[in-house]
N, C-alpha and C positions, 0 to 999 in steps of 0.2 A: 550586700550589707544586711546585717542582722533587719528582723522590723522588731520594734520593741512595744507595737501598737495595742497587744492588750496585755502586756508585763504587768504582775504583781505589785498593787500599791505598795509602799515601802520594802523594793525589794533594789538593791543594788543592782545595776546591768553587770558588772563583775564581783565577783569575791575576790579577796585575800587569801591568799595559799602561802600558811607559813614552811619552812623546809624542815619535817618534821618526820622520824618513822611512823608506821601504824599503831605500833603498839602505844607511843605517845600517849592515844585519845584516849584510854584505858586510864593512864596515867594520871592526865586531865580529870579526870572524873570521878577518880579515887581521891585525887587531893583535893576536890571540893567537895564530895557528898560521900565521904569514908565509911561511914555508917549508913546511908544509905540501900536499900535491897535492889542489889543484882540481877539473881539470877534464884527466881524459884523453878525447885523440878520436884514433882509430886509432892514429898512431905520435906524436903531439902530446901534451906534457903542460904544466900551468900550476899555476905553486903561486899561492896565494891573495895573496900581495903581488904577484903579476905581474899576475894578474887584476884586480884592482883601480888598479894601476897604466894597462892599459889602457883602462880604464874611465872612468877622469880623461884621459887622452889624447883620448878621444875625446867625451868630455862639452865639453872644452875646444872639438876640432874641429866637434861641434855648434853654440857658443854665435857659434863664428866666423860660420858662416853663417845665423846668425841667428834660431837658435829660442835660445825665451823661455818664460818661468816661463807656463805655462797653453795651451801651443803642442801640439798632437794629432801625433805623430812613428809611421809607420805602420812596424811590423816583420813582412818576410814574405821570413822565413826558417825552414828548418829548424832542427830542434836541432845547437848547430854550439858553437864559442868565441864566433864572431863575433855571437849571437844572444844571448848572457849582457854579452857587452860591451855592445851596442847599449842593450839593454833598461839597466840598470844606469847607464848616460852619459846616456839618456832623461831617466829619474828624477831625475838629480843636478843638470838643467839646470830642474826645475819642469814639466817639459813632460811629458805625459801620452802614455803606451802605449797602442797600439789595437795590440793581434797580426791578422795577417791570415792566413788558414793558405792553407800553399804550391796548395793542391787548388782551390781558389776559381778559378771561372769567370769570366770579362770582368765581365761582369753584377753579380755578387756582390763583386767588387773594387771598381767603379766605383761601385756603392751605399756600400758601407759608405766609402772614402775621403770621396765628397760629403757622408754625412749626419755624418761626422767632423769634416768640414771639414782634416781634414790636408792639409798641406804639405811636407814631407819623407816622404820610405820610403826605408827598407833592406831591399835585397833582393839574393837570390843571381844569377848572372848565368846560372845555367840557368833561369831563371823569366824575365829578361828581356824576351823577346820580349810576355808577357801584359802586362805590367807597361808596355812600349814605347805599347801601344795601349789601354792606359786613361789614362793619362797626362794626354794633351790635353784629356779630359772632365772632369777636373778642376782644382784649386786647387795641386797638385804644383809645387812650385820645387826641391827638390833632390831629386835620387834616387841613394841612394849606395849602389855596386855593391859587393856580396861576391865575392870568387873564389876556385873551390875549389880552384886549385891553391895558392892562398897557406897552406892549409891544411897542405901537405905539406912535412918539409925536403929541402932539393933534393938532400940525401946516398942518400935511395930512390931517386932515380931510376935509379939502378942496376939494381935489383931490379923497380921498380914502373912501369908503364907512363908515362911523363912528360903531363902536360897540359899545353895551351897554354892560359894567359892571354889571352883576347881585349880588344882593347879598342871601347870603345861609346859612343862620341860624346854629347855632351850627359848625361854621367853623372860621377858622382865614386868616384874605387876607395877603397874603404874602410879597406886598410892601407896607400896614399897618405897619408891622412886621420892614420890614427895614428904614420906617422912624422914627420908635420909639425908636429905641434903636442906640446906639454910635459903634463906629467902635472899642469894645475891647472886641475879643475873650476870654474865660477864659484860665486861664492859669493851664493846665492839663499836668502832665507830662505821655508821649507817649514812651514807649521802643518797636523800632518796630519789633523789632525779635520775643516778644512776643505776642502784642497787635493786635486784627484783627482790619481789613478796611472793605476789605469787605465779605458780605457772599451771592454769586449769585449762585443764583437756577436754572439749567442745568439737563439735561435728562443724560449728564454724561457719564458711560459708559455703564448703565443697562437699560433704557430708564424714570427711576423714580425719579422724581423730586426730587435733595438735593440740598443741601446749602452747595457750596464751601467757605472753611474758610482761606480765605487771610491776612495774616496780613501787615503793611505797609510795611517791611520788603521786602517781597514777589511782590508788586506793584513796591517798587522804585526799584529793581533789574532788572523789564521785561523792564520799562520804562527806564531804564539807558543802558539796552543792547539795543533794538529797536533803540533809540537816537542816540547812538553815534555808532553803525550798518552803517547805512546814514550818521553822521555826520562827523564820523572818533574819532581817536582821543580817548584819558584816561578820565577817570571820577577825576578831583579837586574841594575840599569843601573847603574852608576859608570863613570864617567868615558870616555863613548864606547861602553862594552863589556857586553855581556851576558851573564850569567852565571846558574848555578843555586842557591838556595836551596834544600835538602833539610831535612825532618823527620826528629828521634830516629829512628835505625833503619831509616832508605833509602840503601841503595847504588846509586850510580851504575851498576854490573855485573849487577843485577838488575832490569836493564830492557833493551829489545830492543835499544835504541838508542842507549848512551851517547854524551854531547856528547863530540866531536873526536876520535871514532873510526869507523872503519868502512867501506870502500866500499860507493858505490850502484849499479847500471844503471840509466841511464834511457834511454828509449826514448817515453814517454809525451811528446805534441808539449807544446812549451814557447807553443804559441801557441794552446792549450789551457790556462781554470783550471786543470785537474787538474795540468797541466806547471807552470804558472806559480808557481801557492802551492804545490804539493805536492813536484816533484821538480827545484825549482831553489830558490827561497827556503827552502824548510823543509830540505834536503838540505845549504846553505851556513851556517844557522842551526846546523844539528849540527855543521859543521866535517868532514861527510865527504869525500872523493875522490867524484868524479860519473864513473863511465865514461861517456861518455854517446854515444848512436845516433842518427842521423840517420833511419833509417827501421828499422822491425822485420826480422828476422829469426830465426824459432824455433831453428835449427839453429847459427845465430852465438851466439846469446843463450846457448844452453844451453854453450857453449864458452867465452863468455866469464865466466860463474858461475863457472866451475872455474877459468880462467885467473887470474882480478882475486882469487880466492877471497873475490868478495860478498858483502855481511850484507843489503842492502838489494833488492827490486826488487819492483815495483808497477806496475799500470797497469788496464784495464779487463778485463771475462771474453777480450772476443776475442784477448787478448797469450795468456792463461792457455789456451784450450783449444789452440789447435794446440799450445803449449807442452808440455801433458799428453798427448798425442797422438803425439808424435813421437816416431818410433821409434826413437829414442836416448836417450829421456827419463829411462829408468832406469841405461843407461848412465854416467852424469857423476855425480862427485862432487858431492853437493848440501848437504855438510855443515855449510858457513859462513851460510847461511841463516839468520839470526835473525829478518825480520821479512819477510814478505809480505803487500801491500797488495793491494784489488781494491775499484773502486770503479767510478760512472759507470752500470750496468747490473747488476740481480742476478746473482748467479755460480749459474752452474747446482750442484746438491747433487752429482752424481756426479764434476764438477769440483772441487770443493772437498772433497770425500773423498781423491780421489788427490793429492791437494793435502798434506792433512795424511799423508798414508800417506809421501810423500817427502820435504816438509821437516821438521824436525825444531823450528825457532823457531818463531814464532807468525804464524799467517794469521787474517788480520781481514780484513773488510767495513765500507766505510762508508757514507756519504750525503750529497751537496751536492748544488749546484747554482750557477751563477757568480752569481747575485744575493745566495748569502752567502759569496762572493769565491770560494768552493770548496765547503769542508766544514763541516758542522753535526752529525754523527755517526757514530762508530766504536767498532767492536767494544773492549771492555778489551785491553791492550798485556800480555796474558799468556793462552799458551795454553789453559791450560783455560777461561779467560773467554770464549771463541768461541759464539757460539751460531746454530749454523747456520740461514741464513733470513731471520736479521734484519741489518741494519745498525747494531746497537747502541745507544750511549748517548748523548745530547746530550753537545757539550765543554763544559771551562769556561765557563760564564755563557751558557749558549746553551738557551734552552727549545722546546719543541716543542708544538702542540697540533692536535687535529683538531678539524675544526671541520665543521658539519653542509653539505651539498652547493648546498640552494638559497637558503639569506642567508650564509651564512660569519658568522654570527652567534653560534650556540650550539654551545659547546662540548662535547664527545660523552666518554662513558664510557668506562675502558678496552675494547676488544672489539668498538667501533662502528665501521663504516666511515665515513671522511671526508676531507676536503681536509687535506694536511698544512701546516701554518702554522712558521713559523722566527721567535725572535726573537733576538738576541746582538748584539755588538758588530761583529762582522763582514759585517754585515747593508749593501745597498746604500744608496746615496744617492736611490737612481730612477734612470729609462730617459732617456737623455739624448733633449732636448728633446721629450719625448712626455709631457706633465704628464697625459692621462687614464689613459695604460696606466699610468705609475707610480702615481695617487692609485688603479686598479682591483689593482694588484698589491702596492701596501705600504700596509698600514693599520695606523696605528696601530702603527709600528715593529716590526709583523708581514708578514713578505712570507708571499702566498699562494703556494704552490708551483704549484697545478693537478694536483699528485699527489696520488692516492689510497693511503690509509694507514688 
């Protein structure tokens, strides 16, 4: 049985999980903070009705060419605008997400598209060339090109060195795509308990590349526990829109994270779980402002905390040490700071000392892994709750057990060492089309992690 002995003041022991697709929460969030700001990227900004507006633009532009409710649509892109549209048009067409990340070798693209079996990718057109010569090895019928000067308004180019748009035979430009078509998604009906989102390819717990199979189901549970984790508060659906239930005597303002306030940084790749549930759904779920980065920079980063004045930024220890490290670090105003995340790799202790010595909101540790879409536990969303070392608490409805090394059989006493076990609602479907490694890695609605705990 769960222990609920140092649980979160006003925090439900369960959430409410409406039966809802992903892209819903997008939804959600457009139809209360419409004007609201999105998604800034360098001198780019988008408020949440525009971003959703191109999202139906291009979900539309998808169904033209021919993807279909259960259709594997590969995205390998940086974190961009055009990588939240992509992903988001994906989803709304029934057709499932595989992120490919931009660093992938021939070899490593060419596998995961075949054992996908996808037929569409979006990709940037500095990646091209990889992307050119994996192509023919596969099942690839469209390939629709990002470009990054479309990113920029052509009123810099005064200031800013101008790009040329290349163009690339046998390919389709991506904001071509969304000026041509209207802003209406088809209308596909989505049952998300059963139907996948996404299916990302992870070393796992054997070190051989599968295809974890997420279904929406599975996304909007990790992103509805993470959310309102930080934000406090029950999960309510009416009419489209999500919203927070609070208990006698919880305010919204005493929590790190209030819904539909705040900016984030992100920087953490969006074709990474940790990017995917943690600093694009769950960030769009709160209705923050997303600055968001295409690649790290310690030196940008700490400039742009001060600039955006942040509440939000997270990512794994390696963002955090150069970041503590850097000799301007005590320099910058770090005052807006309410919540800092670290998760992916334990954070070194002397790291997370100068950690709290400089931000002044709450730094927490968590724990996942992409077979429970992301995250299974995190530190209490209030700073003295920290407790340096650990990764904290199961979320809502999510248990944990260790279990002994050579049967995964017997369950072990607090104190023992063992395999750490996950169960929750956010828990995988299994490794696409590999029924041994799924029946060796989910038993019994318990995935085995292969981590020791």
């Amino acid at each position: 049985m769960k222990n609920f002995k140092c649980w979160p003041k006003f925090h439900p022991r369960s959430l409410n999980y409406p039966e809802i697709p992903i892209f819903q929460i997008l939804r959600s969030t457009a139809a209360k903070l419409p004007f609201r700001i999105a998604i800034i990227f360098d001198s780019l900004e988008i408020t949440y009705s525009e971003l959703l507006t191109l999202c139906e633009r291009f979900a539309n532009a998808l169904a033209d060419l021919g993807v279909k409710k259960g259709d594997r649509v590969a995205i390998h892109l940086p974190n961009s605008p055009q990588f939240a549209i992509a992903y988001y048009a994906t989803l709304m067409n029934g057709a499932i997400f595989t992120p490919c990340s931009p660093l992938m070798v021939e070899r490593e693209m060419e596998h995961q598209l075949n054992d996908a079996g996808a037929e569409t990718i979006v990709t940037l057109d500095l990646f091209y060339p990889t992307v050119a010569k994996v192509v023919p090895k596969t099942k690839i019928k469209n390939v629709i090109v990002a470009a990054i000067p479309d990113i920029f308004p052509p009123l810099l180019t005064a200031i800013k060195p101008p790009l040329v748009k290349k163009e690339l035979p046998g390919t389709l430009d991506f904001t071509s795509l969304l000026k041509a078509h209207e802003p209406k998604a088809p209308d596909v009906k989505i049952d998300p308990k059963k139907d996948l989102a996404h299916l990302a390819y992870t070393g796992g717990t054997t070190g051989v590349s599968k295809g974890v199979m997420l279904t929406h189901a599975n996304v909007v549970a990790n992103v509805l526990q993470v959310g309102y984790w930080s934000g406090g508060g029950d999960v309510s659906y009416k009419d489209g829109v999500l919203d927070v239930v609070r208990m006698e005597g919880d305010r919204a303002e005493d929590h790190p994270i209030p819904f539909g306030k705040g900016k984030a940084l992100v920087v953490v790749p969006w074709f990474h779980a940790m990017g995917t549930v943690g600093y694009l759904n769950n960030l769009i779920l709160s209705g923050m402002t997303l600055v968001v980065f295409p690649r790290f920079d310690p030196g940008q980063y700490l400039q742009a905390i001060e600039k955006y004045e942040a509440n939000t930024i997270g990512g794994a220890p390696q963002l955090f040490i150069p970041l503590v490290n850097h000799p301007d670090f005590k320099k910058y105003n770090l005052s807006s700071i309410r919540l800092v995340a670290s998760g992916a790799a334990p954070l070194p202790i002397p790291v997370l000392n100068q950690m709290l010595q400089n931000f002044s909101g709450v730094v927490a540790e968590g724990y996942g892994l992409t077979e429970v879409s992301m995250c299974s536990n995190l530190n209490p969303p209030y700073r003295d709750g920290l407790k340096p070392g650990s990764v904290g608490l199961p979320l809502h409805d999510t248990e944990l057990k260790i279990v002994d090394l050579e049967t995964g059989t017997q369950r072990l006493a607090p104190g023992e060492v063992g395999e750490v076990c996950i169960k929750g609602p956010q828990v995988m479907q299994g490794y696409w089309n590999k029924p041994e490694e799924t029946k060796s890695t989910l038993r019994d609605g318990w995935v085995y992690t292969g981590d020791i705990g």
